[in-house]
KOLNU-643131 format. One record per residue (C-alpha): x, y negated, z; residue in three letters. Coordinates in Angstrom, 3 decimals, always signed. Layout:
BEGIN
(atom (X,Y,Z),ALA)
...
//
This chain:
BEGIN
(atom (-158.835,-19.722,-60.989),UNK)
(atom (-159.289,-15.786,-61.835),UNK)
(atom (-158.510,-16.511,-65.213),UNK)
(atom (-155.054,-18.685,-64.517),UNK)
(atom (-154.442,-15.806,-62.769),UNK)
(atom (-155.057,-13.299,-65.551),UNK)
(atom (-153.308,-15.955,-68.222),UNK)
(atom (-149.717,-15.981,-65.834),UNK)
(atom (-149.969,-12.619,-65.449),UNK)
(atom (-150.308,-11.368,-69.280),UNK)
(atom (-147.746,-14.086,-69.522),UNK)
(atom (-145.112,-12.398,-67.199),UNK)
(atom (-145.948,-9.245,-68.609),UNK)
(atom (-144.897,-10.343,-72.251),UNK)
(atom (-141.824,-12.057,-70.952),UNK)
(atom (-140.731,-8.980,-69.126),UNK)
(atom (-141.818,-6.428,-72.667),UNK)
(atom (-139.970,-9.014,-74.829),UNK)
(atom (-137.122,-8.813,-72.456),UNK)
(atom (-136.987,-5.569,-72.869),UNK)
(atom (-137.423,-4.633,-76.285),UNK)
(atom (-134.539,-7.091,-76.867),UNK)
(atom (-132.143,-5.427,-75.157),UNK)
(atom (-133.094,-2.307,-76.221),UNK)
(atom (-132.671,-3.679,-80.091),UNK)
(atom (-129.044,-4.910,-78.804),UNK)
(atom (-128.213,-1.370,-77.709),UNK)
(atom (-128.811,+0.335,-80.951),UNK)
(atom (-127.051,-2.171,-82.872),UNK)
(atom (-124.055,-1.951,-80.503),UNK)
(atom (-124.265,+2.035,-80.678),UNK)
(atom (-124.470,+1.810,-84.727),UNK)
(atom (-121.887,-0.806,-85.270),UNK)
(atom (-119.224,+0.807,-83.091),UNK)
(atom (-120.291,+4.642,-84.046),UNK)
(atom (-119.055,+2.759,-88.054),UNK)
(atom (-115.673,+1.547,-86.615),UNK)
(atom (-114.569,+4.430,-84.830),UNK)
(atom (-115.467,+7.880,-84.947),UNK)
(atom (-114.939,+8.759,-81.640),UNK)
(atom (-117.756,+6.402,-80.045),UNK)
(atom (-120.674,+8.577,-81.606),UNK)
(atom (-119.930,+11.557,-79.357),UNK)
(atom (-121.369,+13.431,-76.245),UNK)
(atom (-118.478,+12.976,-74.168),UNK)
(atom (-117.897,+9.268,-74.859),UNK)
(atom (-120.996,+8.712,-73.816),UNK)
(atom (-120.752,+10.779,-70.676),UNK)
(atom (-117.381,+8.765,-70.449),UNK)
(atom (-119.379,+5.192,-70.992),UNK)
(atom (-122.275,+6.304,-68.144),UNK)
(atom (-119.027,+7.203,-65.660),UNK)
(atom (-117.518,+3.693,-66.504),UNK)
(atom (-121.145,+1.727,-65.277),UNK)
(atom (-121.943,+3.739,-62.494),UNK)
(atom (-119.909,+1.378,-59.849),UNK)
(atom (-121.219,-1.735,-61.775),UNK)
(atom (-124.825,-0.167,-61.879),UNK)
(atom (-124.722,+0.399,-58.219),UNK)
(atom (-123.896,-2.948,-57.744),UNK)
(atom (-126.124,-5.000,-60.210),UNK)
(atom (-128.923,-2.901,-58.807),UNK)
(atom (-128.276,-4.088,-55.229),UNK)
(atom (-127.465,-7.716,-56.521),UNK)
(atom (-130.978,-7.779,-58.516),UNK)
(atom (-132.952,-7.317,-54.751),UNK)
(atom (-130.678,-10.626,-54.089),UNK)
(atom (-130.891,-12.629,-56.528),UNK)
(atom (-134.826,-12.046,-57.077),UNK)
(atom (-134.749,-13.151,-53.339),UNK)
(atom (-133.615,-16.633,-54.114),UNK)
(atom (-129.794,-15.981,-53.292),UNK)
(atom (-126.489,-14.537,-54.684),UNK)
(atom (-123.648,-12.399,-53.194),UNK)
(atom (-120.312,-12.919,-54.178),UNK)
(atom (-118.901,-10.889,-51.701),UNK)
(atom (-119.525,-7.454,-53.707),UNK)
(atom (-116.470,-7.523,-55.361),UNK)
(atom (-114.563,-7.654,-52.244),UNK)
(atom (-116.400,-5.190,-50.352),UNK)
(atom (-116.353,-2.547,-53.017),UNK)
(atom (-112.470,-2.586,-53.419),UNK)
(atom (-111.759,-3.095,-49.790),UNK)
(atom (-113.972,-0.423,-48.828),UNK)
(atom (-112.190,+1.742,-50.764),UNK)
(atom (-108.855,+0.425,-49.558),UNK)
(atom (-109.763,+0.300,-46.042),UNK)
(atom (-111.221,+4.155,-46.384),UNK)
(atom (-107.657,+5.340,-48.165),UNK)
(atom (-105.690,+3.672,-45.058),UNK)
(atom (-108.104,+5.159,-42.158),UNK)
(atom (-107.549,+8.712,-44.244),UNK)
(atom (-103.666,+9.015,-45.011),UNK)
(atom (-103.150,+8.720,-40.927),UNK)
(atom (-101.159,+6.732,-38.691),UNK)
(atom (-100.008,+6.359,-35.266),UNK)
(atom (-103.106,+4.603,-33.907),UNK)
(atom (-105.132,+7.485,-35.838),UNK)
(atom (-105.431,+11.336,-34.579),UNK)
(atom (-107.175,+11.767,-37.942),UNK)
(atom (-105.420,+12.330,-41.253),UNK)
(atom (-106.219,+12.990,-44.859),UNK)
(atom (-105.948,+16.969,-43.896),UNK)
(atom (-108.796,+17.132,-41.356),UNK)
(atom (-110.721,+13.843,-41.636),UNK)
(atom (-114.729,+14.627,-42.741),UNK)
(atom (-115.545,+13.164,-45.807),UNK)
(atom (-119.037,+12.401,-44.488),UNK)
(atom (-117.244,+10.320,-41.937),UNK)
(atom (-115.361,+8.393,-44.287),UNK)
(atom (-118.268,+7.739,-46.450),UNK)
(atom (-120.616,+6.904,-43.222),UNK)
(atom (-117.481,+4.427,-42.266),UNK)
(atom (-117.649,+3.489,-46.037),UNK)
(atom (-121.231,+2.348,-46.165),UNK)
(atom (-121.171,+0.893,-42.355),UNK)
(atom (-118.713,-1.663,-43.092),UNK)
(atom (-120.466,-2.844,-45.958),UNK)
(atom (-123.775,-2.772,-44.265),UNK)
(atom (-122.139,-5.218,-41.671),UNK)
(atom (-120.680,-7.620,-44.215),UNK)
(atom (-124.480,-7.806,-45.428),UNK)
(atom (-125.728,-8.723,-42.354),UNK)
(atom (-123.367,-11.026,-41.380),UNK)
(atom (-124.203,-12.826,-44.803),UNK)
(atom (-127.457,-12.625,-44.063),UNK)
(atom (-127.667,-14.148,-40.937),UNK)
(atom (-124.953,-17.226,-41.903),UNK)
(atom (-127.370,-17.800,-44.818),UNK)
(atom (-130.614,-17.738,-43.245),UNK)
(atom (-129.868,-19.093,-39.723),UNK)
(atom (-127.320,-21.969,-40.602),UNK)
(atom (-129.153,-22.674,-43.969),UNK)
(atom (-125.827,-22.883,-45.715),UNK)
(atom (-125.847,-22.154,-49.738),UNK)
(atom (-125.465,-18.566,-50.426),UNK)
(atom (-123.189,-18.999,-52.715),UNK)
(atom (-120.221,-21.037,-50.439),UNK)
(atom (-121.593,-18.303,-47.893),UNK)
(atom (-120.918,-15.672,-49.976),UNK)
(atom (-117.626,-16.901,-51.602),UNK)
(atom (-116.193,-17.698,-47.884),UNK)
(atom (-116.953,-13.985,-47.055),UNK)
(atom (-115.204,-12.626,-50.923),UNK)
(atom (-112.043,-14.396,-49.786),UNK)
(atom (-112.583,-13.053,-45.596),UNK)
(atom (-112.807,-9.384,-47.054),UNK)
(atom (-110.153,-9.842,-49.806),UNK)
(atom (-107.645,-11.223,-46.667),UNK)
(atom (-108.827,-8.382,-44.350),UNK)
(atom (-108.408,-5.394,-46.822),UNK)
(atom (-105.007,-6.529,-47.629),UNK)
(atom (-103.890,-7.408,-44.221),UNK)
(atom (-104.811,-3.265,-42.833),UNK)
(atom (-103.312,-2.433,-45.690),UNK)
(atom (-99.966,-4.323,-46.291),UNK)
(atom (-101.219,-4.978,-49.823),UNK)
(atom (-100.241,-1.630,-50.784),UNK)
(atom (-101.947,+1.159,-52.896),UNK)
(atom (-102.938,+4.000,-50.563),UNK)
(atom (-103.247,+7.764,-52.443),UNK)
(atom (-106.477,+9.553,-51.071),UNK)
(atom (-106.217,+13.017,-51.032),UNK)
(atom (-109.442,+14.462,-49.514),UNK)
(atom (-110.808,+16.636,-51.979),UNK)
(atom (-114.043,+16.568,-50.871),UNK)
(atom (-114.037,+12.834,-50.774),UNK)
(atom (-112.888,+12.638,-54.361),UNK)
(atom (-115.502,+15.110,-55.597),UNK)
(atom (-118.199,+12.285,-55.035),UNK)
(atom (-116.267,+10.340,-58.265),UNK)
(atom (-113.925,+13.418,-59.784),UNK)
(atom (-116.807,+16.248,-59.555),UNK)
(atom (-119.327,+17.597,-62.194),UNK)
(atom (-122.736,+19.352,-61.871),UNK)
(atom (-122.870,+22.185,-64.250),UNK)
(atom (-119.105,+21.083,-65.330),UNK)
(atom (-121.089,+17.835,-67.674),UNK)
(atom (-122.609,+15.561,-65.722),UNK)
(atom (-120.852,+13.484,-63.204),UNK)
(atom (-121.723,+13.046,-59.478),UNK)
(atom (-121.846,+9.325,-59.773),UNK)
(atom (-123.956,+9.187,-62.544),UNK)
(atom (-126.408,+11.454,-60.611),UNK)
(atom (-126.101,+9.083,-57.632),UNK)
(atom (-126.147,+5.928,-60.401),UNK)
(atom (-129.626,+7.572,-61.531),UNK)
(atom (-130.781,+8.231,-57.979),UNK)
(atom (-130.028,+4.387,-57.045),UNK)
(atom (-131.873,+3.242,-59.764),UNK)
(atom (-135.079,+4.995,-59.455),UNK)
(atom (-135.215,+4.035,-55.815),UNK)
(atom (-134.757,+0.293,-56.778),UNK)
(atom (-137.595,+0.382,-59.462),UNK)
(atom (-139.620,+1.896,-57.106),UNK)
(atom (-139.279,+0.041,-53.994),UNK)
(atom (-139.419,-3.450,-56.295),UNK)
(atom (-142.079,-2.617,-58.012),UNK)
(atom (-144.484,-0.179,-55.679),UNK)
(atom (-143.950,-1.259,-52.244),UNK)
(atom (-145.122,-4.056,-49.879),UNK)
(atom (-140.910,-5.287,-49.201),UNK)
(atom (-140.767,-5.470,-53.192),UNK)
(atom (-144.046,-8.325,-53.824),UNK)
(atom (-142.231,-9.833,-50.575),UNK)
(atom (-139.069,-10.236,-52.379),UNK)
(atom (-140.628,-11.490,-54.899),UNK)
(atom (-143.197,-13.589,-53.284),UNK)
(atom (-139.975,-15.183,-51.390),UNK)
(atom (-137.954,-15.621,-54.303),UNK)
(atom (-140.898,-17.737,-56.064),UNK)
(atom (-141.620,-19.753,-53.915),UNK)
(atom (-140.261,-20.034,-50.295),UNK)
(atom (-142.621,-22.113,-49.027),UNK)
(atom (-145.947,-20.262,-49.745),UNK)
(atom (-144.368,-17.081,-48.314),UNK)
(atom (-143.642,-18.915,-44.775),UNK)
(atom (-147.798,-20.225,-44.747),UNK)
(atom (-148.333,-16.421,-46.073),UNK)
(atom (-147.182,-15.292,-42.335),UNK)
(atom (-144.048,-12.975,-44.755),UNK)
(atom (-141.296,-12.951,-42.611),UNK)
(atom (-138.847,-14.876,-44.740),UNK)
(atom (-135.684,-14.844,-43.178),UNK)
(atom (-135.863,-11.549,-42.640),UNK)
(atom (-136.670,-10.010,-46.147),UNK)
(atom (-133.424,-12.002,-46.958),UNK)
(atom (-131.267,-10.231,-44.673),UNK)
(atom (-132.747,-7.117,-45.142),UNK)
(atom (-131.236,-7.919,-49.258),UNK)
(atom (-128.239,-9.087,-48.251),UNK)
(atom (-127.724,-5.614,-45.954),UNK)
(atom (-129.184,-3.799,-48.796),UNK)
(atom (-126.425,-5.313,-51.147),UNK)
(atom (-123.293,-4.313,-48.906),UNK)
(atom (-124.099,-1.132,-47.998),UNK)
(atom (-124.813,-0.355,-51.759),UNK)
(atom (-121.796,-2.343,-52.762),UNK)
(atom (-119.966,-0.121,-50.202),UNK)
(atom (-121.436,+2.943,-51.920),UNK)
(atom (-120.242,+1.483,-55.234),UNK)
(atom (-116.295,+0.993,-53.678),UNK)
(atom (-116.417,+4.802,-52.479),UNK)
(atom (-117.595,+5.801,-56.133),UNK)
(atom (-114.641,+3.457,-57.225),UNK)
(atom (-111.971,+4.806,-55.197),UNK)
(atom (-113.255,+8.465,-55.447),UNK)
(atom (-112.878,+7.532,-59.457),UNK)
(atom (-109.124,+5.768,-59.526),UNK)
(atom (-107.612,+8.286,-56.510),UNK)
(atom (-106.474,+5.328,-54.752),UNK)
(atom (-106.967,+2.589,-52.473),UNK)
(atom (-106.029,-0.569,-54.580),UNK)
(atom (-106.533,-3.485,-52.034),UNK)
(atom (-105.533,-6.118,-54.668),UNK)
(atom (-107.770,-4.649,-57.460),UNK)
(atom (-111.447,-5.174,-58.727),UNK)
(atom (-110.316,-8.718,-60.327),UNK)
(atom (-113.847,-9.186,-62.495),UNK)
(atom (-115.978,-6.820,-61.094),UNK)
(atom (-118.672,-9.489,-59.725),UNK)
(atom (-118.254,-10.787,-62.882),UNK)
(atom (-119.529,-7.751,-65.041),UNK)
(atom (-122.190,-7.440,-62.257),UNK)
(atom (-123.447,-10.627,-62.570),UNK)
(atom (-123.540,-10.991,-66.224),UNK)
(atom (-125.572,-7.602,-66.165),UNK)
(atom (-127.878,-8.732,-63.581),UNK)
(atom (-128.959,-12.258,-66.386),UNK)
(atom (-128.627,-10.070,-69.105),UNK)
(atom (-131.618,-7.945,-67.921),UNK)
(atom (-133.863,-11.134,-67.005),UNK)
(atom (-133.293,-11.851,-63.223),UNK)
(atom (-133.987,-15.226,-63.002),UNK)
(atom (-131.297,-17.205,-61.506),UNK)
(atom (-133.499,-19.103,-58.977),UNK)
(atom (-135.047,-16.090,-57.794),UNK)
(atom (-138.712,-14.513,-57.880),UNK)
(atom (-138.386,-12.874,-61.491),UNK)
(atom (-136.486,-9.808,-62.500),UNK)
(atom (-136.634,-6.338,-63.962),UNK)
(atom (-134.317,-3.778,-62.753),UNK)
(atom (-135.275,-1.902,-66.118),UNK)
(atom (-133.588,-4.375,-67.707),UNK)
(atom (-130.699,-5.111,-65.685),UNK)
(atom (-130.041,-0.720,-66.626),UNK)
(atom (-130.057,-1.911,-70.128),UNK)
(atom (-127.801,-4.569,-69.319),UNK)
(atom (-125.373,-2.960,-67.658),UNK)
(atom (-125.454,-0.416,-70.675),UNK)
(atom (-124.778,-3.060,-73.028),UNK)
(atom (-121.482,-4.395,-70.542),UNK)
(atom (-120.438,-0.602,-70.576),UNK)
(atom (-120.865,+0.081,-74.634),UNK)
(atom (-118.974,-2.809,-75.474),UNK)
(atom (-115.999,-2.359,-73.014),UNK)
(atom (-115.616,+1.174,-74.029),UNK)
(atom (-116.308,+0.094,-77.886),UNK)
(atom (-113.391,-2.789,-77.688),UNK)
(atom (-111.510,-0.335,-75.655),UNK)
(atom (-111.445,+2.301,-78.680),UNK)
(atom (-111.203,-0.183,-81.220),UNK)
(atom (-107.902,-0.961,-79.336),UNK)
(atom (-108.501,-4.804,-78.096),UNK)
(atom (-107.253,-6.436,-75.765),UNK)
(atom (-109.123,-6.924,-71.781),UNK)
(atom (-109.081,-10.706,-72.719),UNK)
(atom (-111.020,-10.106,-75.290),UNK)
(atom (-113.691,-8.105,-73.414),UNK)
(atom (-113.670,-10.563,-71.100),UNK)
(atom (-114.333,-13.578,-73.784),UNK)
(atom (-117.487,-11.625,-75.065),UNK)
(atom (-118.821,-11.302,-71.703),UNK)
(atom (-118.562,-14.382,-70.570),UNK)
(atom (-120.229,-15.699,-73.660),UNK)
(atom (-123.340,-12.859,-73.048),UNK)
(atom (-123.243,-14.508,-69.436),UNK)
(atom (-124.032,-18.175,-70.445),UNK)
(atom (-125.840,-17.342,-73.076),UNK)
(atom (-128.149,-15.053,-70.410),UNK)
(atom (-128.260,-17.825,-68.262),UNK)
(atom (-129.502,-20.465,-71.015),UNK)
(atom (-132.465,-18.016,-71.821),UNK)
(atom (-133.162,-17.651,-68.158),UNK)
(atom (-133.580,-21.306,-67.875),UNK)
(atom (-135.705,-21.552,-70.769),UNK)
(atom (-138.155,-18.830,-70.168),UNK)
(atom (-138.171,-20.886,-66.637),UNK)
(atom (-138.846,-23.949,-68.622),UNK)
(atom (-141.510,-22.664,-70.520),UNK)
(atom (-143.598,-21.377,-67.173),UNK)
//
């Protein structure tokens, strides 16, 4: 038994290194073939410009890793970032229901508003999935297109300028005039994800449910629960993720975000989440979402086309999802 135990473990251990290493050989290469077709790629402030670009996906595919590794999936992100941001830009510009307006509105309200509505999409995912027992992924989907209708009802479908300075500081502004706010806050996320998944009790839980449900009930590990606590996890962060967006763009864009749960999702299989849950590195979904970010801003130099972006993901996607399956295969 002790050594079955010992064998899986080395096992998973290898997986995860040779997970790694890969995508750490697929970065270089990506790095040196574009830094040969264009000379602006190789530079300090395209690479400040690439980490800006990946800190709203980051944000995400970190919170969608504690998710997935659960045993589910949330669709909903790419509704709740952009109507986050939407619904924030409407609530600031003012209106007759409103005594608050862009000029003397607290940004730490907007972004406490921000993260509270996402928090509350989470839990009401949470609780559909684990109390009806209906597939996270209808679940999730029915609450994308709930979100989607909401944001562009408040909003008339219209883009909304925000002009609280202090509110766009947390996507516009600079420490030391280099380094971006939201990549400090993209760094921040990150290290607070590795450490809770891999160095606290709620981490083996996620795990443990992910891997297999069943043993976690008998275990006494409050499974519904760790599942909702993911799901709230995921909107609040994917509410952080829309304020870092609409900080970024200056405006509320109710209609926009088309492919963002996309990118997320193809840089959660990239880094080795399995899709069934109870496996995953959020080391390697960082290098994943790298990867999504050097070769949209490569393509993007190089001139091509979105649909061509778009092509190559999608093909990283299925191709992440085949070696997920394998590896599970191989167990």
């Amino acid at each position: 038994m002790i050594f079955n135990k010992i064998k899986a473990y080395v096992r998973l251990q290898t997986q995860k290194d040779l997970t790694i290493w890969g995508l750490l050989i697929t970065t270089i290469i990506l790095i040196i073939a574009f830094s040969f077709l264009n000379q602006y790629f190789f530079t300090l402030k395209n690479f400040i410009n690439i980490l800006l670009s990946i800190s709203v996906i980051g944000i995400a595919a970190f919170s969608q890793t504690f998710v997935v590794v659960s045993g589910g999936i949330d669709l909903s992100q790419e509704a709740v970032i952009v109507g986050v941001g939407a619904i924030i830009a409407w609530l600031s510009r003012g209106s007759d229901s409103l005594v608050f307006t862009h000029d003397n509105m607290p940004m730490s309200l907007l972004v406490l508003l921000g993260l509270l509505m996402g928090a509350t999409v989470g839990f009401v995912n949470g609780i559909i999935i684990t109390k009806s027992r209906i597939n996270p992924i209808i679940a999730t989907l029915a609450m994308l297109g709930i979100v989607r209708g909401i944001t562009l009802y408040f909003t008339s479908s219209q883009m909304i300028p925000i002009r609280n300075e202090a509110f766009l500081y947390i996507g516009t502004g600079r420490i030391f005039g280099v380094i971006p706010l939201s990549v400090i806050i993209l760094i921040i996320i990150f290290l607070l994800s590795f450490f809770i998944l891999n160095s606290t009790i709620f981490g083996r839980r996620i795990y443990a449910v992910g891997g297999n449900n069943l043993a976690s009930i008998f275990s006494g590990i409050k499974v519904d629960r760790i599942r909702i606590v993911a799901y709230v996890q995921s909107g609040t962060l994917s509410a952080l993720a829309g304020i870092i967006f609409t900080s970024i763009t200056r405006w509320g864009v109710p209609a926009g975000g088309q492919g963002l749960i996309f990118r997320i999702l193809t840089a959660v299989f990239l880094g080795g989440v399995a899709l069934r849950g109870g496996r995953g590195n959020i080391a390697g979904v960082a290098l994943g979402v790298i990867i999504i970010g050097i070769i949209s801003n490569g393509l993007t130099l190089l001139g091509m086309r979105v649909a061509i972006e778009l092509i190559i993901v999608g093909c990283i996607l299925l191709v992440a999802v085949i070696l997920s399956q394998f590896r599970r295969g191989t167990d």
